[in-house]
C-alpha positions in Angstrom: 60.7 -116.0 -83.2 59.5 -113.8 -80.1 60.4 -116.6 -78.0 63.7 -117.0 -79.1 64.7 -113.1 -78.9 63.2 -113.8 -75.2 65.9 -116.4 -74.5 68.7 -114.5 -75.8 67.7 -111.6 -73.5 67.1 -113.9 -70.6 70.4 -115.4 -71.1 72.4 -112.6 -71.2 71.1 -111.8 -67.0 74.6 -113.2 -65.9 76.5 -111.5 -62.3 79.5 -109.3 -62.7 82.9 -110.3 -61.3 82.6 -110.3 -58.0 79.3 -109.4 -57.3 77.1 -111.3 -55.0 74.2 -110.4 -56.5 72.5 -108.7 -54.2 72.4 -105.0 -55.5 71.3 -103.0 -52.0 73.6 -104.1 -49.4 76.7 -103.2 -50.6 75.7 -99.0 -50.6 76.1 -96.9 -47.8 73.0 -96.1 -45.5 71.1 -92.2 -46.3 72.2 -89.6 -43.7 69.3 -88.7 -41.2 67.8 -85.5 -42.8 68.1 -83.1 -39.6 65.9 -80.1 -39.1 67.5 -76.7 -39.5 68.3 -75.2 -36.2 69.5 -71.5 -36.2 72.4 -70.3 -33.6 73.1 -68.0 -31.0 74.7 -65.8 -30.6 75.0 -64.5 -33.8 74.1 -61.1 -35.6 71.6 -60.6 -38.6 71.6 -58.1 -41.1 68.0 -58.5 -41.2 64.8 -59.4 -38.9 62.7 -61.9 -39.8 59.8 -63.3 -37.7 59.6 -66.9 -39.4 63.4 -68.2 -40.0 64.4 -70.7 -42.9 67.3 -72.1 -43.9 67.1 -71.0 -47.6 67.5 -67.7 -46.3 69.4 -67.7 -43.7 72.3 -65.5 -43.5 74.5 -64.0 -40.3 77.1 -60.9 -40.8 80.2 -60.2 -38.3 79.0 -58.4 -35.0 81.9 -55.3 -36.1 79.6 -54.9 -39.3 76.0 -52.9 -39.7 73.1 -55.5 -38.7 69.9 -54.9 -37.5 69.4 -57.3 -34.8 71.8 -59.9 -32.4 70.5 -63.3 -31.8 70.8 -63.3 -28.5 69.4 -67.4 -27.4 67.6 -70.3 -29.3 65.5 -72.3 -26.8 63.1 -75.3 -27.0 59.3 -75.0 -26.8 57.8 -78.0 -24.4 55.4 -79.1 -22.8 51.6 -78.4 -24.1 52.9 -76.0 -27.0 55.5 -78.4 -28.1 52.5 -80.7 -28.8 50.4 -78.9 -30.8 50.2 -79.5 -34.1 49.7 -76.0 -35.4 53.2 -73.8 -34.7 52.1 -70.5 -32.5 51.4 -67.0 -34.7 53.3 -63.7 -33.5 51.1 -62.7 -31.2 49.6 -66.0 -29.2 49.7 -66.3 -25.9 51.5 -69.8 -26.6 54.7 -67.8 -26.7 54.3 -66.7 -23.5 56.7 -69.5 -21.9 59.3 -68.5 -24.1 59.2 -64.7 -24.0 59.7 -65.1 -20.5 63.0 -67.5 -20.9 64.1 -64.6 -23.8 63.4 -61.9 -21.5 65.3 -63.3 -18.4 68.3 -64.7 -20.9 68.7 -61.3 -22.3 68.7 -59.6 -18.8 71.8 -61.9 -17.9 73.2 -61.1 -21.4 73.0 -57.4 -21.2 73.6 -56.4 -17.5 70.1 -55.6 -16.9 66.5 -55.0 -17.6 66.1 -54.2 -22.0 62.7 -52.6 -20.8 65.2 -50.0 -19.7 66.8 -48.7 -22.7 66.3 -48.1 -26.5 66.1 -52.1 -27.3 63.4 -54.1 -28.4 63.0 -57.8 -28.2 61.3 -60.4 -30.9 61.3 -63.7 -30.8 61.6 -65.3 -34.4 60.1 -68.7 -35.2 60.4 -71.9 -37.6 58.1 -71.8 -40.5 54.6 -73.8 -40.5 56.2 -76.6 -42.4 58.8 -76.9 -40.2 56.5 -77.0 -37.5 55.1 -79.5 -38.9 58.0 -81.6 -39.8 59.4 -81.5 -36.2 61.0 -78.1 -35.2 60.4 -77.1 -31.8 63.0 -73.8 -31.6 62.2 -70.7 -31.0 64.6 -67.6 -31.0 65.6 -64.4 -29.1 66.3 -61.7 -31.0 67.4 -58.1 -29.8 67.4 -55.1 -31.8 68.6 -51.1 -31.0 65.7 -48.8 -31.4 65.9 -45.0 -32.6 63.9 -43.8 -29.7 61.2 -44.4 -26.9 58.6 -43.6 -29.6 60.1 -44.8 -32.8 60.7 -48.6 -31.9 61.6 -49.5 -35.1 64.7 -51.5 -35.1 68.1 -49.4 -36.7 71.3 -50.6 -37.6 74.2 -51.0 -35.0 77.7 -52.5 -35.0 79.0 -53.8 -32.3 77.7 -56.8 -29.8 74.6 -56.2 -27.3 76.6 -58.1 -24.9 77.4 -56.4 -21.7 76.0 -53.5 -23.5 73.8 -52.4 -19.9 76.6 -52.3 -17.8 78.6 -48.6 -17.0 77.1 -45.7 -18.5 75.2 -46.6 -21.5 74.0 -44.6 -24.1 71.2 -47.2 -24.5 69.7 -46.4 -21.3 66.7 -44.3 -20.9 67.2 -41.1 -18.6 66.0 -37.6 -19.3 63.3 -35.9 -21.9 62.1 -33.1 -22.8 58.5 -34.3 -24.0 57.0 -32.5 -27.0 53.6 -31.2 -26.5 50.7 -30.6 -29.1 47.2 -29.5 -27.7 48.7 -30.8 -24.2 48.9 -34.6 -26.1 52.4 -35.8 -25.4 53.6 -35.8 -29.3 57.1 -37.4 -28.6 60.1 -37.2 -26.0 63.0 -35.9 -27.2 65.9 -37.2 -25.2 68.3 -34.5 -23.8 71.0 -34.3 -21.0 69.8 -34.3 -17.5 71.7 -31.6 -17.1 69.8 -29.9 -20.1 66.4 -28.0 -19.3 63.8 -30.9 -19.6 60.0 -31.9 -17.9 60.7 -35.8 -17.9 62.6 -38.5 -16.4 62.7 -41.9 -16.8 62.4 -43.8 -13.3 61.5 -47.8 -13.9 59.5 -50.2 -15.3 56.7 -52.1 -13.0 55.3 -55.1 -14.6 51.4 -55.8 -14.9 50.5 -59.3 -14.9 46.5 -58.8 -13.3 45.6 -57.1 -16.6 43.8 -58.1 -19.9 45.2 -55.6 -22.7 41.6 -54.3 -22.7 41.6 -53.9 -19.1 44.7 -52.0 -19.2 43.8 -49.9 -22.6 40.7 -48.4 -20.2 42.4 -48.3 -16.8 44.7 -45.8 -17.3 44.4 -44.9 -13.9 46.1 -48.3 -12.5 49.1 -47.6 -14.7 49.4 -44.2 -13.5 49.2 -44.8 -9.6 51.6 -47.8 -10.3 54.2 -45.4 -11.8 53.5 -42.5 -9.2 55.1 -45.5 -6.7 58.0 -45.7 -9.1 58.7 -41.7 -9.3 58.0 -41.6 -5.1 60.7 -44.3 -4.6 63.5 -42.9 -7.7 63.1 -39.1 -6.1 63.0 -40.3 -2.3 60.1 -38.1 -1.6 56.9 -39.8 0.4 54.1 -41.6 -1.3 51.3 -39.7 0.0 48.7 -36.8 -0.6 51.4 -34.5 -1.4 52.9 -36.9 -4.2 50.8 -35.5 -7.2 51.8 -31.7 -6.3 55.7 -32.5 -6.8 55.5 -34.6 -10.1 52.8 -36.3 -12.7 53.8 -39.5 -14.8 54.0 -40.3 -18.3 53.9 -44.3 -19.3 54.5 -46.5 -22.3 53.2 -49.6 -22.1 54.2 -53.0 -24.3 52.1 -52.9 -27.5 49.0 -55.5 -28.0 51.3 -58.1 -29.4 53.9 -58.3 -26.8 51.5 -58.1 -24.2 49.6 -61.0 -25.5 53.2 -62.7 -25.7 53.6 -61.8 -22.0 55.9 -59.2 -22.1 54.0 -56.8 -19.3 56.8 -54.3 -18.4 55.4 -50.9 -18.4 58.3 -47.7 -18.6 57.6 -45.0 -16.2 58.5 -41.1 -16.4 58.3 -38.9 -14.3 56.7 -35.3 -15.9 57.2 -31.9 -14.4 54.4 -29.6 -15.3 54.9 -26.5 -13.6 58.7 -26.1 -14.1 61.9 -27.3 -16.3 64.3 -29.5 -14.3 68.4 -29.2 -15.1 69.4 -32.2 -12.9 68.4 -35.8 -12.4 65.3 -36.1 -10.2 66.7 -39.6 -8.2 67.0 -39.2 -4.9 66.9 -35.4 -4.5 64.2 -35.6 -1.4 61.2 -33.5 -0.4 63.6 -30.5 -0.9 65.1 -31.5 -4.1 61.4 -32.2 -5.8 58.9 -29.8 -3.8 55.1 -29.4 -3.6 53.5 -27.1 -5.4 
């Protein structure tokens, strides 16, 4: 009796109309699964250091966002091979904060170091890494100050956003003192009583971060060059009796990225200034 119900189902195995009987060449071939790539340029209404497609999401330049992607590049060589994506922070992103940092300089009209913007580059995620992803992004973000680096919200494109007379751009302070520690600088117009001045950025590349955190001194010279050559006065004996210097340097992270560029002010201590200090001469910026 088993046998017999066998048959029966046995016999009914007969081909449709039509058919050939082979059941897998007939259906179209998978698409390639591709590996999510962000764009550029493009503005975010958020930051985020690792970058995934689920969460993805741009807004129109016009609208409030906190940061512009500015370029997406392609790690190679040694760091494209690793296995293990970079962290924040390694100096396997070195290679590509330098392509960010020259990309955006194009972008913008000039050096970011130079003005109340911040740079980040934002990465795939560990299993994207691992499944292939090689991008890495440049993003660029407005800052609320010298001191307060943390990104704000904006409207409006970075583009161009260095060329003519900024807003963006650093140029005179009034610094904020408590016990003679520099608490912040309170921007002002030059034309406003103030004690500082911004003058350049010189960029370290001899220096561990711990080397610089206890040379001061280097920084401090280095930026003296900067304040000699903005106010046209000589860099000699005389220098440190016209003018001192205040600095900000990258923090840890960013210097471990590569990004070395060091602001320089320069500080009046014996007097208020109510003009711009560049190019005023021996006469302009005296010894005293």
């Amino acid at each position: 009796m088993l046998v017999g119900t066998a048959a029966l189902v046995l016999s009914g195995c007969v081909r449709p109309g039509g058919s050939d009987g082979d059941l897998t060449d007939d259906w179209p071939a998978l698409a390639e699964a591709r590996l999510f790539v962000p764009t550029a340029p493009v503005c975010l209404p958020r930051i985020n250091a690792v970058v995934q497609a689920s969460t993805y999401e741009t807004v129109d330049c016009a609208r409030n966002h906190l940061t512009e992607a500015m370029y997406v590049g392609t790690f190679d060589g040694a760091v494209a091979a690793k296995a293990r994506r970079p962290d924040p922070g390694s100096p396997d992103l070195r290679g590509a904060r330098a392509d960010c940092d020259q990309r955006v300089r194009d972008i913008l009209g000039g050096d970011w170091h130079s003005a109340r913007l911040t740079l980040n580059i934002a990465l795939p995620s560990v299993s994207a890494w691992a499944a292939g992803a090689r991008w890495f992004r440049c993003d660029l973000s407005e800052t609320d100050s010298i001191d307060n680096t943390r990104p704000i919200n904006r409207t409006g494109s970075l583009r161009g956003a260095m060329l003519g007379d900024s807003t963006l751009v650093h140029r005179c302070f009034d610094p904020k003192l408590i016990d003679d520690n520099l608490n912040y600088m309170a921007p002002v117009l030059c034309t406003e009583p103030h004690r500082a001045e911004f003058v350049g950025v010189y960029v370290e590349r001899e220096m561990s971060w711990a080397e610089f955190t206890r040379g001061e001194q280097r920084a401090h010279q280095r930026c003296m060059g900067l304040i000699a050559a903005f106010a046209d006065v000589p860099n000699n004996s005389d220098l440190p009796y016209r003018a001192g210097s205040i600095f900000y340097p990258p923090s840890e992270r960013e210097w471990e990225e590569g990004d070395r560029g060091v602001r320089c002010f320069l500080w009046s201590d014996d007097r208020k200034l109510t003009r711009s200090m560049r190019g005023v001469g021996p006469q302009g910026l005296p010894a005293t």
